[in-house]
N, C-alpha and C positions, 0 to 999 in steps of 0.2 A: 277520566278526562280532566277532572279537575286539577288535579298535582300536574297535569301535562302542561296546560293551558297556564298554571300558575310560573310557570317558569319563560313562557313566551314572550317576549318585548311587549311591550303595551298594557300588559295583562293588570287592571286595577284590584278585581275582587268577583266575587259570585255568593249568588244568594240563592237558598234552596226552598219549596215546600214543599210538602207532601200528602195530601191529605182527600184523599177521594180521585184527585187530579194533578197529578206531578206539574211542577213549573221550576225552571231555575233562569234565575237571568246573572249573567254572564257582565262586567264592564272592562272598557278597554279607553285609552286613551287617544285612538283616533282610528276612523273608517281604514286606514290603512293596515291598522294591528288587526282590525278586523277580517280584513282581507286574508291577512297572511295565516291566521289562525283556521282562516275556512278552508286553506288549500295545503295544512298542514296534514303530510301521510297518514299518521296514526287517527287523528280525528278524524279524516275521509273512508276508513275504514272503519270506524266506530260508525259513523254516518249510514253507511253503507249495510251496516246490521242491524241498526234500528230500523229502516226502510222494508229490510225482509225477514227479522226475528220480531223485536219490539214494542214496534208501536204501530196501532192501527192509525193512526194521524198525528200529524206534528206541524206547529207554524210556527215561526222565526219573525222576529220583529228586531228592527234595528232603531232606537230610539234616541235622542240625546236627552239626557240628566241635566235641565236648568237650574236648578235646585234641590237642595235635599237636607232634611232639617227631622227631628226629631223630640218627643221626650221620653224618659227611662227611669222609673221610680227606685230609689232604692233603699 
């Protein structure tokens, strides 16, 4: 979904964990990329097999990024 998603209009970037409890969040550059990327075929069929293969529960949040700032020792 990722390589799908990264070629979509709007598409910023994604970020992954994994560790006891999977999380990825997804950015997009406006509600409306958002829109179009949920009612995109092949993700509404990936959708559609996590519901009845994958995952016993899933929640969605849609957020805006006011900031984002970091440090990176190297």
């Amino acid at each position: 979904m990722v390589k799908l998603a990264s070629v979509q209009p709007g598409f910023l970037g994604v970020e992954s964990a994994r560790e006891g409890v999977g999380i990825t969040v997804s950015y997009w550059d406006s509600l409306e990329a958002i829109q179009k990327w949920k009612q995109n075929e092949r993700h509404l069929v990936a959708q559609s097999k996590g519901i009845s293969d994958w995952y016993l529960t899933y929640k969605t949040r849609v957020c805006k990024v006011e900031r984002d700032y970091g440090f990176e020792k190297v």
